[in-house]
C-alpha positions as a Markdown table, in Angstrom:
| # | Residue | x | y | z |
|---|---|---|---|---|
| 1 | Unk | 14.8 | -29.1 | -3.5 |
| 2 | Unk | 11.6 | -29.6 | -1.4 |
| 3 | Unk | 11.6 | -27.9 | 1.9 |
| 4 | Unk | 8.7 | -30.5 | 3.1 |
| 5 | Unk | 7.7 | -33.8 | 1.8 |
| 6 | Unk | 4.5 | -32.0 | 0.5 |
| 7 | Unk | 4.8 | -28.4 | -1.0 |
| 8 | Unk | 1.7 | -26.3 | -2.1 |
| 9 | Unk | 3.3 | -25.9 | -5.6 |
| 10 | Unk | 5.3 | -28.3 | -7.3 |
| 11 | Unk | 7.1 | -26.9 | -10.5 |
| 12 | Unk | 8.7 | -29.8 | -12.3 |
| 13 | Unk | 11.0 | -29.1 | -15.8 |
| 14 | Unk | 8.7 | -26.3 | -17.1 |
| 15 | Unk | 8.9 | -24.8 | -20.6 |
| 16 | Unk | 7.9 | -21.8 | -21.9 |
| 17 | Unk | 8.5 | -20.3 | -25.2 |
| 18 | Unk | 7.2 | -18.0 | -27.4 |
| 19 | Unk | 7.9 | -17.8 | -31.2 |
| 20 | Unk | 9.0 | -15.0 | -33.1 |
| 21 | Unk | 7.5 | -14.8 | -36.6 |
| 22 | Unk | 8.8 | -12.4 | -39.3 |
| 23 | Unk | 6.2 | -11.2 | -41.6 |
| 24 | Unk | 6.1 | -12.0 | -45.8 |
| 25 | Unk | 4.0 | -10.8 | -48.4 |
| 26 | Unk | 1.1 | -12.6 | -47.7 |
| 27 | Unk | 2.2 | -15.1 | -44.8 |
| 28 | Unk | 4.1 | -14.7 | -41.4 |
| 29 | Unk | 6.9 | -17.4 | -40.9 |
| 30 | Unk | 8.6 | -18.1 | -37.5 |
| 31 | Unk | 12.2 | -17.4 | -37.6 |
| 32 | Unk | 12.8 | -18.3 | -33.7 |
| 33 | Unk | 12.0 | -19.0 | -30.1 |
| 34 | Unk | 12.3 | -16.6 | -27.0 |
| 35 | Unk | 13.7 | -19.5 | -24.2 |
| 36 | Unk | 11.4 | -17.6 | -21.8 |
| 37 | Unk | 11.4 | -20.1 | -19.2 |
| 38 | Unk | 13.7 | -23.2 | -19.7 |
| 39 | Unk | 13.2 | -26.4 | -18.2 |
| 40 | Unk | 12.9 | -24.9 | -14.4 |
| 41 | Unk | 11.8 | -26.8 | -11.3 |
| 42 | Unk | 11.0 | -25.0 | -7.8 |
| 43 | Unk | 8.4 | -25.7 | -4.9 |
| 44 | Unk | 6.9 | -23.4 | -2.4 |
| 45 | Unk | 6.2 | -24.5 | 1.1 |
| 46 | Unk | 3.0 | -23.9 | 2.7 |
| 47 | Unk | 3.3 | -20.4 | 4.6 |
| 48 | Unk | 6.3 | -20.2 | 2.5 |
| 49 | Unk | 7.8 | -16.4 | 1.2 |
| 50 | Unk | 9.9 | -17.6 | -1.9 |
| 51 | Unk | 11.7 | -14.6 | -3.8 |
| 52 | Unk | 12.1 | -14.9 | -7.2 |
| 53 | Unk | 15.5 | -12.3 | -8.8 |
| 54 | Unk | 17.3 | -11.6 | -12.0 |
| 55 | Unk | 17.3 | -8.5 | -14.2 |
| 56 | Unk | 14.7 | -7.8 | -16.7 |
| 57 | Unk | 14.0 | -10.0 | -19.2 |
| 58 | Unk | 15.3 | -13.3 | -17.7 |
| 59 | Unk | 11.7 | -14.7 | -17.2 |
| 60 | Unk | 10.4 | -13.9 | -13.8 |
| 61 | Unk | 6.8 | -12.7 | -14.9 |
| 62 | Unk | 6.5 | -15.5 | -17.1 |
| 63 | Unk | 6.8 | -18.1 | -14.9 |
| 64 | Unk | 4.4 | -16.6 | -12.6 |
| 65 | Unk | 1.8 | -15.9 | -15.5 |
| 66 | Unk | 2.5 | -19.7 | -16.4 |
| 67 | Unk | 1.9 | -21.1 | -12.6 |
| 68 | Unk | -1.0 | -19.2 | -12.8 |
| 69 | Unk | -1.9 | -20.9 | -16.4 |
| 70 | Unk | -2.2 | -17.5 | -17.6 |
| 71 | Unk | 0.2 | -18.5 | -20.2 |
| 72 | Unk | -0.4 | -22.0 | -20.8 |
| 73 | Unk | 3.6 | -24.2 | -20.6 |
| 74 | Unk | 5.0 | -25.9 | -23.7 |
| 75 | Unk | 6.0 | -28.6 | -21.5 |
| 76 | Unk | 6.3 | -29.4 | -17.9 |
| 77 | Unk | 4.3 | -30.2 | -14.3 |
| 78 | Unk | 2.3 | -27.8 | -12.4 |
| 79 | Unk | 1.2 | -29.2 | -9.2 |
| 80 | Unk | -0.4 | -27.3 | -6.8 |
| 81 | Unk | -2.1 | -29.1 | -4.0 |
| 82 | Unk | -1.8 | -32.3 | -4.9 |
| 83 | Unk | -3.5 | -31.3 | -8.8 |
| 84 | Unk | -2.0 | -31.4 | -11.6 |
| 85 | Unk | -2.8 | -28.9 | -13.6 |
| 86 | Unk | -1.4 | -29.3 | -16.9 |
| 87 | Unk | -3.7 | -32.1 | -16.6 |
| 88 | Unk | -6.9 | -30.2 | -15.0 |
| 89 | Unk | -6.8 | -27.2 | -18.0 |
| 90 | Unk | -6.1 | -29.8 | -20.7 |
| 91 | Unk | -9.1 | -31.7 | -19.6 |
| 92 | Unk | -11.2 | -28.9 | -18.8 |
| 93 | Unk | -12.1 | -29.9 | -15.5 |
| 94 | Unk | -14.4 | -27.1 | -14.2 |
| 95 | Unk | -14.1 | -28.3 | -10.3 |
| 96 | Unk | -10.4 | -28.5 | -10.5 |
| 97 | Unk | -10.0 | -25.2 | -12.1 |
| 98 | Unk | -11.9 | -23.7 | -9.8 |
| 99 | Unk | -10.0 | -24.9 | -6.7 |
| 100 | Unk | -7.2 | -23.8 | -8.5 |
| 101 | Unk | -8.5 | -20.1 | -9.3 |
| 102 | Unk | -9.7 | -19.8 | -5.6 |
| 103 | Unk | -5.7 | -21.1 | -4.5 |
| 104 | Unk | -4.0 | -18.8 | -6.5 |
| 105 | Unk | -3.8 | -14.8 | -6.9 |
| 106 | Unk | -1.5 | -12.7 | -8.2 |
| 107 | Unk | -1.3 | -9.3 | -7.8 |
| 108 | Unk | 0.8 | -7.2 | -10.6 |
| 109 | Unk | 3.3 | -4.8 | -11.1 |
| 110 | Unk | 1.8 | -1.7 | -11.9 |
| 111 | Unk | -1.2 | -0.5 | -9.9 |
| 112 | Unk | -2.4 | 2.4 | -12.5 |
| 113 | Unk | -2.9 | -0.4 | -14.9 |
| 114 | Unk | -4.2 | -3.4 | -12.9 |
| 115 | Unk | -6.8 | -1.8 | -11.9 |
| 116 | Unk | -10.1 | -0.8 | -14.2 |
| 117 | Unk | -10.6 | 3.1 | -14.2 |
| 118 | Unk | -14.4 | 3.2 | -14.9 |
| 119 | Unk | -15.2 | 0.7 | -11.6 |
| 120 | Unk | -15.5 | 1.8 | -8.4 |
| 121 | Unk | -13.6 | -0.2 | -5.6 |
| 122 | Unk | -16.4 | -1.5 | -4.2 |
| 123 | Unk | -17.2 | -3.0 | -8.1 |
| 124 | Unk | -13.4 | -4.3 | -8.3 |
| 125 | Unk | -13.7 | -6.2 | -4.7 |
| 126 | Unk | -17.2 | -7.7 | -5.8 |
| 127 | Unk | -16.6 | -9.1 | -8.8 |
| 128 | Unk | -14.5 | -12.1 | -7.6 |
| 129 | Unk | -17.8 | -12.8 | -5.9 |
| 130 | Unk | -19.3 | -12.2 | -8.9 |
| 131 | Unk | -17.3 | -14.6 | -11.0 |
| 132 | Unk | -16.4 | -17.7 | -7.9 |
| 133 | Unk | -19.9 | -17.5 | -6.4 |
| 134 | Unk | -18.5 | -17.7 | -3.2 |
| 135 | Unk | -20.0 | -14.8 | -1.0 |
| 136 | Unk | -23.3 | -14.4 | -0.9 |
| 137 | Unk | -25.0 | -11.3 | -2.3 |
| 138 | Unk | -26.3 | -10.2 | 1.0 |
| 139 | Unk | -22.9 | -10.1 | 2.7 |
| 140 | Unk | -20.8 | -8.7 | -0.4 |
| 141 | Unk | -20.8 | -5.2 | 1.1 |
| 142 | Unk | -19.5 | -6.3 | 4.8 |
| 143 | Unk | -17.0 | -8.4 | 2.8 |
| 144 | Unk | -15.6 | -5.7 | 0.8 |
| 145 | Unk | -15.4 | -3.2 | 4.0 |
| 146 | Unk | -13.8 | -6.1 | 5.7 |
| 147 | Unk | -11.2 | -6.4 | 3.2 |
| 148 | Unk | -10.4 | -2.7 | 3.2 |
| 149 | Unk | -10.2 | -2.7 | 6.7 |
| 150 | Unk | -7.1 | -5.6 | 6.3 |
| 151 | Unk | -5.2 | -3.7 | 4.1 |
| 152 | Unk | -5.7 | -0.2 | 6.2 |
| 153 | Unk | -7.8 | 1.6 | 4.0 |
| 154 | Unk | -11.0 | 2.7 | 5.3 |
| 155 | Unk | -15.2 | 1.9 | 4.3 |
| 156 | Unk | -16.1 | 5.2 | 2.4 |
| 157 | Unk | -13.1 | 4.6 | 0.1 |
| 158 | Unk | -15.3 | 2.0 | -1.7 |
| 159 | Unk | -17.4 | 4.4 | -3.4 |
| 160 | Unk | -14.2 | 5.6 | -5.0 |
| 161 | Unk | -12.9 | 5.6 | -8.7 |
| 162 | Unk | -8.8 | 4.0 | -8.8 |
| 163 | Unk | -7.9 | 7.7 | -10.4 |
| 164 | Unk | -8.7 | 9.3 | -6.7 |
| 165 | Unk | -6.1 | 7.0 | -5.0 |
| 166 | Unk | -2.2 | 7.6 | -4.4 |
| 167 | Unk | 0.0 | 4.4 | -5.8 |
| 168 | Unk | 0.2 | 2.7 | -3.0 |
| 169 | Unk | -3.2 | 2.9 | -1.8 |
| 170 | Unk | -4.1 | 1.4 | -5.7 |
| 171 | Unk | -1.6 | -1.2 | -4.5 |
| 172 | Unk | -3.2 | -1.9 | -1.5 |
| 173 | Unk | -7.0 | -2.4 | -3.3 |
| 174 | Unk | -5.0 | -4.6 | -5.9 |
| 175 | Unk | -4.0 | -6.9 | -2.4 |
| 176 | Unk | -6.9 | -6.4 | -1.4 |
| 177 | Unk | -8.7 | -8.0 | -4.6 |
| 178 | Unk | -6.4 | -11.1 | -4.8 |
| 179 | Unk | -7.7 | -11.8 | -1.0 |
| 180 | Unk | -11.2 | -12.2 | -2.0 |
| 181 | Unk | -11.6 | -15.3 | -2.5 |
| 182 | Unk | -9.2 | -16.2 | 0.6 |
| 183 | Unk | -6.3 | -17.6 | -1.7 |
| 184 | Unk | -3.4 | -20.0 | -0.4 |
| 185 | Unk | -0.6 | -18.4 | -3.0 |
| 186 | Unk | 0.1 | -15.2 | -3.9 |
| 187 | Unk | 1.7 | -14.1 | -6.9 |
| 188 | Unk | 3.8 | -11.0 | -6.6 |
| 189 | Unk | 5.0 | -9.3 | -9.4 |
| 190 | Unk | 7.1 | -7.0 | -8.4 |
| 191 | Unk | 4.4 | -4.7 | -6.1 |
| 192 | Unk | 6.6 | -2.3 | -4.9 |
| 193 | Unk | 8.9 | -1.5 | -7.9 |
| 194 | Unk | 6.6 | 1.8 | -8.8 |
| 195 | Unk | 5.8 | 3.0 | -5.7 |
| 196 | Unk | 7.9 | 5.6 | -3.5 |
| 197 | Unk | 10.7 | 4.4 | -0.8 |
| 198 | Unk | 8.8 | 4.7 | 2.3 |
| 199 | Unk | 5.6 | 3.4 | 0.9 |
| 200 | Unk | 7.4 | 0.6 | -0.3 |
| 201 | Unk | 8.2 | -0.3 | 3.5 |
| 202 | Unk | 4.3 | 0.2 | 4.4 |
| 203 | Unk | 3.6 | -2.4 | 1.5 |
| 204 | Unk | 6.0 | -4.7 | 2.1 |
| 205 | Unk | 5.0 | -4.6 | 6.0 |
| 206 | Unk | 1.5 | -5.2 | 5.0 |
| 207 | Unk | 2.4 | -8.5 | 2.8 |
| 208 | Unk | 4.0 | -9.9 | 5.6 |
| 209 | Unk | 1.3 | -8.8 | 8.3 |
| 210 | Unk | -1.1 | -10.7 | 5.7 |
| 211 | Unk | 1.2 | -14.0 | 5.5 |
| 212 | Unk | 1.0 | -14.3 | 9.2 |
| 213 | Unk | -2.4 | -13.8 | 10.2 |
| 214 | Unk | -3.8 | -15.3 | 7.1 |
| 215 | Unk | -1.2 | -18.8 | 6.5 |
| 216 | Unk | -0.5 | -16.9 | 2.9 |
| 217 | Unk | 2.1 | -18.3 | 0.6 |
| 218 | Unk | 4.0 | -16.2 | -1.7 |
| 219 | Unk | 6.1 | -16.1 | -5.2 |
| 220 | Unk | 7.4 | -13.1 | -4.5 |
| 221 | Unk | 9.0 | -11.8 | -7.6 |
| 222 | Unk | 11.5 | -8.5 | -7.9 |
| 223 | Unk | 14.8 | -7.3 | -9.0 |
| 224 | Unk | 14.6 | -5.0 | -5.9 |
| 225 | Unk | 17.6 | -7.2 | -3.1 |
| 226 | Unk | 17.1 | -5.3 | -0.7 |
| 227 | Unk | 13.2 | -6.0 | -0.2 |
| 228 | Unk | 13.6 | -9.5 | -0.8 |
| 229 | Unk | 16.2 | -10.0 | 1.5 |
| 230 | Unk | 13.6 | -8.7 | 3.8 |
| 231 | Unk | 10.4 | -11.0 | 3.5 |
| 232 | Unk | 11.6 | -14.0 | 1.7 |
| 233 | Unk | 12.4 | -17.3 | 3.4 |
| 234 | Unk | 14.2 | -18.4 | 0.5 |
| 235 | Unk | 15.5 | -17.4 | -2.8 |
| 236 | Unk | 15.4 | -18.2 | -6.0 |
| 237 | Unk | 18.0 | -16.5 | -8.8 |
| 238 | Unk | 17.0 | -16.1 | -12.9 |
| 239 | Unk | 18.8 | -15.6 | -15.6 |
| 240 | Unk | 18.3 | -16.3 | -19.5 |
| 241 | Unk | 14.9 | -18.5 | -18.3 |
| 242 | Unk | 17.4 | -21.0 | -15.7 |
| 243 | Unk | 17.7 | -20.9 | -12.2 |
| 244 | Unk | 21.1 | -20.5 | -11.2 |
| 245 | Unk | 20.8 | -20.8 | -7.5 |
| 246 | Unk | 18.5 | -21.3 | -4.9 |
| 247 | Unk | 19.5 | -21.2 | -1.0 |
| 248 | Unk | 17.7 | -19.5 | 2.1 |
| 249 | Unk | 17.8 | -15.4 | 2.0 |
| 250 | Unk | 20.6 | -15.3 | 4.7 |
| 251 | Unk | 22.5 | -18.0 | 3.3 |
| 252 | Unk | 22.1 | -16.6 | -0.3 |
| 253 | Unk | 23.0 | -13.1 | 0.7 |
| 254 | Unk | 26.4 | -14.1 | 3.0 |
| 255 | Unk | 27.9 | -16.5 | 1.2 |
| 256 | Unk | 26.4 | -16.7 | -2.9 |
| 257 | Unk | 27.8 | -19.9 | -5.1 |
| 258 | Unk | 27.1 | -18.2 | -8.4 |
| 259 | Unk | 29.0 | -16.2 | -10.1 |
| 260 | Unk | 25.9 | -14.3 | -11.2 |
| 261 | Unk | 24.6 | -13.8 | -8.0 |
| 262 | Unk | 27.4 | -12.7 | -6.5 |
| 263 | Unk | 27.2 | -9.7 | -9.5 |
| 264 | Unk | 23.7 | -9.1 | -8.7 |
| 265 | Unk | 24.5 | -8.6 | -4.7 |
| 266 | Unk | 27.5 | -6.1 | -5.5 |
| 267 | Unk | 24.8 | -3.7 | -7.0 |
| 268 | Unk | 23.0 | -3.6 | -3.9 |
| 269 | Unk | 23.6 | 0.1 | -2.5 |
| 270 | Unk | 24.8 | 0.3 | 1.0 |
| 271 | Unk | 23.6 | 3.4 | 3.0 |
| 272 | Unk | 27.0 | 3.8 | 4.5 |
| 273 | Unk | 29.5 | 6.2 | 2.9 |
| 274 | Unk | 32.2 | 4.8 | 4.6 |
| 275 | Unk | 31.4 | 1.4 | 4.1 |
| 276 | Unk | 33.7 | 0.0 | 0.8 |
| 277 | Unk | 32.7 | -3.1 | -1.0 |
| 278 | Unk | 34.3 | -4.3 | -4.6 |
| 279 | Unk | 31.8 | -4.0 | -7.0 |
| 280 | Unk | 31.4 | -6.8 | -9.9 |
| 281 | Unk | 30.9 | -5.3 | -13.3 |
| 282 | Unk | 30.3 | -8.1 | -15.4 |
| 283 | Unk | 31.3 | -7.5 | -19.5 |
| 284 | Unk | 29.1 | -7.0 | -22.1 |
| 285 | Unk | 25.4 | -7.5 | -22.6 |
| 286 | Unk | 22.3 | -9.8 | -21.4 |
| 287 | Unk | 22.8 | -12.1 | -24.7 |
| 288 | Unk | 19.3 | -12.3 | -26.7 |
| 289 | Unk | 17.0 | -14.8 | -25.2 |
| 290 | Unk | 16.1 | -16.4 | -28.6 |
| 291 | Unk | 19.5 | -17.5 | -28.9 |
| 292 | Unk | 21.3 | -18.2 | -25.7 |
| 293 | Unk | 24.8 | -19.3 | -25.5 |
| 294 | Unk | 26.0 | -22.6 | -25.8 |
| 295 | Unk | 26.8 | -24.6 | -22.6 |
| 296 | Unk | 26.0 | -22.1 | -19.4 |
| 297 | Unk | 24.2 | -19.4 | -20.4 |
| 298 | Unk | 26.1 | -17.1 | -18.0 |
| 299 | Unk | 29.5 | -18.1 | -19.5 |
| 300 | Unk | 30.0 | -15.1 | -22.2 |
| 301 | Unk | 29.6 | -12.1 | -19.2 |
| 302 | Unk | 31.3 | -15.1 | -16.2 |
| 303 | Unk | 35.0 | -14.4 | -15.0 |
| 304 | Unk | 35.4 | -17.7 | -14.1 |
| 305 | Unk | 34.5 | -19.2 | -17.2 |
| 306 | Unk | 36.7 | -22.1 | -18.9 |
| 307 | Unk | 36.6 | -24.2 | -22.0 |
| 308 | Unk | 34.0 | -26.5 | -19.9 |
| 309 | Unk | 31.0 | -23.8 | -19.4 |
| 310 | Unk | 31.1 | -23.0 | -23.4 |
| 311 | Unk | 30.4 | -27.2 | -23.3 |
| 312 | Unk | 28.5 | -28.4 | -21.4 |
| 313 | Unk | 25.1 | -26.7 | -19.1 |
| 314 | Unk | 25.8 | -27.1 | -15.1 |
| 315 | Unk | 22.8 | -28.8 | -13.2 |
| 316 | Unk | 21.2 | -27.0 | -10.7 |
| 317 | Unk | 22.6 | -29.2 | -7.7 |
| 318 | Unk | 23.1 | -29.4 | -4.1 |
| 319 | Unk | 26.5 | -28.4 | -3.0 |
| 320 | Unk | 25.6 | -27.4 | 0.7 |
| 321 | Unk | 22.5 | -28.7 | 2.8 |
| 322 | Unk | 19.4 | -27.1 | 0.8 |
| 323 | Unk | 22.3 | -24.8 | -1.7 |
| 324 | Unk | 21.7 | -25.7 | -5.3 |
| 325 | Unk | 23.6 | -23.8 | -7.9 |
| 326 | Unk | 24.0 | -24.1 | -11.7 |
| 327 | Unk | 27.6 | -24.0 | -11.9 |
| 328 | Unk | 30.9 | -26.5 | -12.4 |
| 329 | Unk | 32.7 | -24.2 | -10.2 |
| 330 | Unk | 30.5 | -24.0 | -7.5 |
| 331 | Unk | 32.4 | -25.9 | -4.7 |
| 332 | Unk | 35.2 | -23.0 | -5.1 |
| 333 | Unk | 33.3 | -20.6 | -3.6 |
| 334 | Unk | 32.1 | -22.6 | -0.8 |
């Protein structure tokens, strides 16, 4: 599944669960497991967009919180850069770590939240040089105005509070912030989901702008097609904690293997009245993700299913050049 011999991140049969506890008398007891991320490996190339789709719930912010080690995996290989660090956490290995919090960003979903109401910008740009040590003190103020002036925003907005700034505008600080220490990956968790159509465009724009002049990397993560279909170099499909298919955008979006993708892409709106297109309503409900289905996960909600997916769980494998998909029928749709 590589696209080069060496990626900047390596994920390799990462697990993630969290346990559900019901409450006694006097004592909680755990009753289950959310399958949050299940036993899922990806790479990302360097300079690399990768998307990163399902619908809510099948663990897309949880396996970038857990490449991040902001949630620390059950089980599994993180490798970014050639370090480990499953093993670089576990051993506390303060050099390590720190290459690894310089390499990796994320910027989040919601910019009203993300960002701390009683700072100024020019406090929320600084305190990565605060905390890495990285800039020194003397050049922190031409190093915030210079990354204001890369996302478009101008120097006098860094005496600003985030309450005196549009949505996208907080969106832009919140890119802004992730560049400070000059990052190789970027985690995007959905960055456009609350912001208005045509400043959706300007973000999006400005991510890609970024990835070219700066060598960025992305995990770009949404449930939004149409914007991954436009900044993504390849795509990676969620559901229930599993990837079900991974495949370039263009390939992904002409000619899907899954079943599941194919759903997903029939929900994309078309802005052509005339255009028609048969729309796949799958049955029933996203089962619970602390007790999936036997066998493919997809198989209650599938069309095609048989007797086979209620079995036995398809491997994600390659049934075109670069094409993996979790599915026995796979080859049908080819």
């Amino acid at each position: 599944m590589e696209e080069s011999s060496q990626p900047l991140l390596a994920i390799k049969n990462l697990v993630k669960h969290f346990p559900v506890y019901t409450r006694g008398i006097i004592l909680k007891k755990q009753c289950g497991v959310v399958h949050a991320v299940d036993d899922v490996s990806i790479t990302i190339g360097r300079g690399e967009n990768l998307g990163l789709v399902g619908e809510s719930g099948c663990g897309k912010t949880t396996l970038g919180k857990t490449l991040m080690y902001l949630e620390e995996p059950d089980s599994g290989e993180i490798i970014y850069d050639d370090i480990n660090m499953v093993k670089a956490f576990g051993s506390n290995d303060k050099e390590k770590i720190r290459r690894i919090r310089y390499g990796i960003q994320m910027v989040f979903q919601n910019p009203y939240t993300s960002l701390d109401p009683r700072m100024t910008v020019y406090d929320i740009l600084s305190e990565p040089f605060v905390i890495h040590k990285n800039v020194d003190k003397k050049e922190w103020k031409n190093r915030v105005y210079d990354l204001l002036k890369m996302v478009n925003l101008e120097e006098y907005h860094a005496e600003r509070y985030p309450h005196e700034f549009s949505g996208g505008q907080r969106q832009r600080i919140a890119i802004a912030r992730a560049l400070a220490v000059d990052p190789r990956l970027i985690v995007a968790d959905e960055p456009v989901s609350s912001l208005d159509v045509s400043i959706r465009a300007q973000i999006l724009n400005l991510l890609t702008d970024l990835q070219r002049e700066k060598g960025l990397s992305y995990l770009y993560i949404s449930h939004d097609l149409s914007s991954v279909r436009q900044i993504t170099n390849r795509v990676a499909v969620m559901y229930l904690g599993k990837i079900f298919e991974l495949a370039k955008t263009d390939e992904l979006f002409t000619k899907p293997l899954n079943p599941y993708t194919q759903a997903l892409l029939s929900a994309i709106p078309v802005p052509d009245p005339e255009h028609q297109r048969t729309r796949i309503i799958l049955p029933g409900e996203v089962p619970s993700a602390t007790n999936p289905p036997s066998g493919c996960r997809f198989h209650p909600r599938c069309l095609y299913a048989s007797e086979l997916c209620s079995r036995e769980e398809p491997p994600l494998r390659e049934i075109a050049p670069k094409h993996f998909v979790a599915c026995h029928y796979g080859e049908k749709f080819l």
